[in-house]
Z-matrix of the N, CA and C atoms (Angstrom, degrees):
N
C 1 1.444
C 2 1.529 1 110.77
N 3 0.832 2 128.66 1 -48.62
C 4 1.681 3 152.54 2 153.91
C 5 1.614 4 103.35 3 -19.71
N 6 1.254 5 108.86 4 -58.17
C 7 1.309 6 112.32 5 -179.60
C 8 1.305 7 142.13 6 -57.78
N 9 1.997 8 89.57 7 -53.38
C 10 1.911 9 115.95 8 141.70
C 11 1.828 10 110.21 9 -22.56
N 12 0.969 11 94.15 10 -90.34
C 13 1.804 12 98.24 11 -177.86
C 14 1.270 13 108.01 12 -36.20
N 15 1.277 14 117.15 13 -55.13
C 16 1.703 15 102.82 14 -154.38
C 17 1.890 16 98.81 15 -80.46
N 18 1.317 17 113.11 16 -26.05
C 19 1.726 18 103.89 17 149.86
C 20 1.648 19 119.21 18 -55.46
N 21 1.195 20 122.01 19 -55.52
C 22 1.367 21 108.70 20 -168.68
C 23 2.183 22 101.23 21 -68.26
N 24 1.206 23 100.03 22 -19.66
C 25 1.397 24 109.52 23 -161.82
C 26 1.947 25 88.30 24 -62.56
N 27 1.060 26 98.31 25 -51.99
C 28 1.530 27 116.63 26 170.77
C 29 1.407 28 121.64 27 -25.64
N 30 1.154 29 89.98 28 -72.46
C 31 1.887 30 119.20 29 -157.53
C 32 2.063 31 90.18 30 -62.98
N 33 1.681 32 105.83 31 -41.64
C 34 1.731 33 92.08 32 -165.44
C 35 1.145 34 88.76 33 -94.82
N 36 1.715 35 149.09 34 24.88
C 37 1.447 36 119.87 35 160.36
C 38 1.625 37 90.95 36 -83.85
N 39 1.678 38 120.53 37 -53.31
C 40 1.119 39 129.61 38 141.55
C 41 1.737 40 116.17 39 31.90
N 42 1.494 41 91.76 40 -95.98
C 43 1.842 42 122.78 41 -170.50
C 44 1.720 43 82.38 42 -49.30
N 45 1.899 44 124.63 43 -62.31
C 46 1.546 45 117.21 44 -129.46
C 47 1.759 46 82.44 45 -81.69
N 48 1.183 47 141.26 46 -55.18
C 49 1.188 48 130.01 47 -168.03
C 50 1.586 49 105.84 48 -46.94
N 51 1.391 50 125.03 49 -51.86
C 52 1.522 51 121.82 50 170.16
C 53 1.644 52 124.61 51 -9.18
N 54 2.138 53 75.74 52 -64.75
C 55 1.556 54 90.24 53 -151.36
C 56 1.822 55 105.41 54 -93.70
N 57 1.648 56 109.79 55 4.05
C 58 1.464 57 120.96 56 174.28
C 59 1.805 58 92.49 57 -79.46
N 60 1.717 59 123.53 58 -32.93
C 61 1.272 60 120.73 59 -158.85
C 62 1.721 61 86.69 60 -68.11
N 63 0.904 62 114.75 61 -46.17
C 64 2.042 63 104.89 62 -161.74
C 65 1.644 64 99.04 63 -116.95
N 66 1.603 65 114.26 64 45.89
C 67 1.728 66 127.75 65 154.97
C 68 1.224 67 104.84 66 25.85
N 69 1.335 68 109.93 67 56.90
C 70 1.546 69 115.37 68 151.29
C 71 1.774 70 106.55 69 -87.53
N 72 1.189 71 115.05 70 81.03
C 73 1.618 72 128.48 71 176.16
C 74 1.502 73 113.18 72 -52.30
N 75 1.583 74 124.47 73 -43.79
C 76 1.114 75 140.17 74 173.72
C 77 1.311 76 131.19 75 -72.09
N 78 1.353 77 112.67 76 -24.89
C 79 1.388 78 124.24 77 171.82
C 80 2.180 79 104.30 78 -92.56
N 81 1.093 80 75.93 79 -27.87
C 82 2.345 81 75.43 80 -174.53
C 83 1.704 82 96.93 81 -53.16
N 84 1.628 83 110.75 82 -42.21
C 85 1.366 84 116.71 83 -140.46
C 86 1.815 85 80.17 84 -85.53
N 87 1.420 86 119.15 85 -46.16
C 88 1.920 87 98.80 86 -169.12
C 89 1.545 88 99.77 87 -78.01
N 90 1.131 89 123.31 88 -15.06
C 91 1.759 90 120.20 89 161.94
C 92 0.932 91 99.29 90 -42.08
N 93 1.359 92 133.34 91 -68.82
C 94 1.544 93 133.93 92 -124.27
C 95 1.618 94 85.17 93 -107.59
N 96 1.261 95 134.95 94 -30.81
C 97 1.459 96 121.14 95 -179.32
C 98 1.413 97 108.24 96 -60.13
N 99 1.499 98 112.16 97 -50.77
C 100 0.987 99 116.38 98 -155.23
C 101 1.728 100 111.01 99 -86.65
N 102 1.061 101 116.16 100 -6.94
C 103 1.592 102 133.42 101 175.03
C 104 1.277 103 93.45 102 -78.13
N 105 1.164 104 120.82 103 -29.02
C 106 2.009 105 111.05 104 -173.01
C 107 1.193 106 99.96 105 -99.79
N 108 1.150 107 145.36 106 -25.88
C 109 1.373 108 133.86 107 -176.42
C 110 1.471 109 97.45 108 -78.17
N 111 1.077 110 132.12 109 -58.20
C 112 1.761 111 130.98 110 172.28
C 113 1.474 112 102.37 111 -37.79
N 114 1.552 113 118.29 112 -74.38
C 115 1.903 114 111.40 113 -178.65
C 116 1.423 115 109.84 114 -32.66
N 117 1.144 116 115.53 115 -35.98
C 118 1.929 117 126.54 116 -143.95
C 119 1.819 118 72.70 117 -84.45
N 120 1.239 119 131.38 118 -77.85
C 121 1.428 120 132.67 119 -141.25
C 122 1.786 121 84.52 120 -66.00
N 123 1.424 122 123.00 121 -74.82
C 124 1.359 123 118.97 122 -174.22
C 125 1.154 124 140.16 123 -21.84
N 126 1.504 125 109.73 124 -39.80
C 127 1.315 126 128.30 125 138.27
C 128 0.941 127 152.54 126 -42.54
N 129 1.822 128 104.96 127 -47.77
C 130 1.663 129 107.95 128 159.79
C 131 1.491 130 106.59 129 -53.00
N 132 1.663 131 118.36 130 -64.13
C 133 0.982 132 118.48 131 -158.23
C 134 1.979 133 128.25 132 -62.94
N 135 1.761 134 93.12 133 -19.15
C 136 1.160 135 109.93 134 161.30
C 137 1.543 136 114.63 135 -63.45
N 138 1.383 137 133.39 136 -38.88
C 139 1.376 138 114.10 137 170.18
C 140 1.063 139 141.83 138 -88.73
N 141 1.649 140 118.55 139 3.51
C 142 1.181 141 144.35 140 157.93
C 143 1.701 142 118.18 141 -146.78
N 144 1.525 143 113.78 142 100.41
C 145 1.289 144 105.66 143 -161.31
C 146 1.953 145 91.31 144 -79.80
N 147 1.095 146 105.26 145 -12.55
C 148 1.673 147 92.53 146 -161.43
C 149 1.621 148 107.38 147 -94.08
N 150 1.409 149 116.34 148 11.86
C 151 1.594 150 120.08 149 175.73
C 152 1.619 151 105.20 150 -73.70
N 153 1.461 152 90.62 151 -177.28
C 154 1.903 153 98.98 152 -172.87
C 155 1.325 154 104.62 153 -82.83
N 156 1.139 155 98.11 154 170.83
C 157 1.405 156 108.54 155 173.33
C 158 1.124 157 156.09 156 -63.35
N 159 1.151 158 153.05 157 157.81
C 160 1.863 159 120.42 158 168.53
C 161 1.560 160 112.88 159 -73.56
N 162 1.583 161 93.56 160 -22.58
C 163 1.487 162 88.03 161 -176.07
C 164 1.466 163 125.10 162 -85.36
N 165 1.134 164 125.35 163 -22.94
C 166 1.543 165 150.34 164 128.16
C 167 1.260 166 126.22 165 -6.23
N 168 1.647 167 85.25 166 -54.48
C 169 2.018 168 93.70 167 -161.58
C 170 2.068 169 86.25 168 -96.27
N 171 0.901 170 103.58 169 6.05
C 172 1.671 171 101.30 170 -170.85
C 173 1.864 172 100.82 171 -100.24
N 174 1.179 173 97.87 172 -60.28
C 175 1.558 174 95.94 173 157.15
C 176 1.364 175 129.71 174 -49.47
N 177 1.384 176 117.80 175 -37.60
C 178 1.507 177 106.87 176 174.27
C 179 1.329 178 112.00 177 -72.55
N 180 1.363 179 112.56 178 -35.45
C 181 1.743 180 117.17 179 -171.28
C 182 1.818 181 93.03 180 -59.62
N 183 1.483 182 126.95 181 -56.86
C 184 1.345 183 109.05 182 163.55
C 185 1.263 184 152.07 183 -34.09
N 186 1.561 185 96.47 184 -36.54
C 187 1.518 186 111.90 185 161.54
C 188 1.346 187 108.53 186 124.61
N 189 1.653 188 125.39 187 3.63
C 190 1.221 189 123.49 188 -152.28
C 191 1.418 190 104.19 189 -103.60
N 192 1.244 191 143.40 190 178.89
C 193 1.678 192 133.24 191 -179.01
C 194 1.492 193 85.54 192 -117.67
N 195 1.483 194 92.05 193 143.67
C 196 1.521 195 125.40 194 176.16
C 197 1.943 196 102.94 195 -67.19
């Protein structure tokens, strides 16, 4: 599993040097947002795969029943 990551860890330093070579400024920054919001969730779910959901806990914060 260890390995997984440090390949994908790879591949998006990879993508951002690419897209720093031909200054796409606008695309590095939703790369990189959006690369952390994926780690951030993967993670949760990596340390407890059997917790709720985001989509769950997003509906309740609305008010609606699951």
């Amino acid at each position: 599993m260890t390995g997984f990551f440090f390949v994908i860890i790879a591949l998006g330093i990879y993508d951002l040097w690419a897209m720093r070579k031909r200054n796409m400024k606008k695309e590095i920054i939703i790369y990189s947002v959006l690369s952390v919001m994926v780690a951030a969730i993967g993670f949760y779910y990596y340390q407890d795969p059997l917790s709720r959901s985001f989509a769950g806990l997003l509906l309740n914060l609305l008010g609606f029943k699951e």
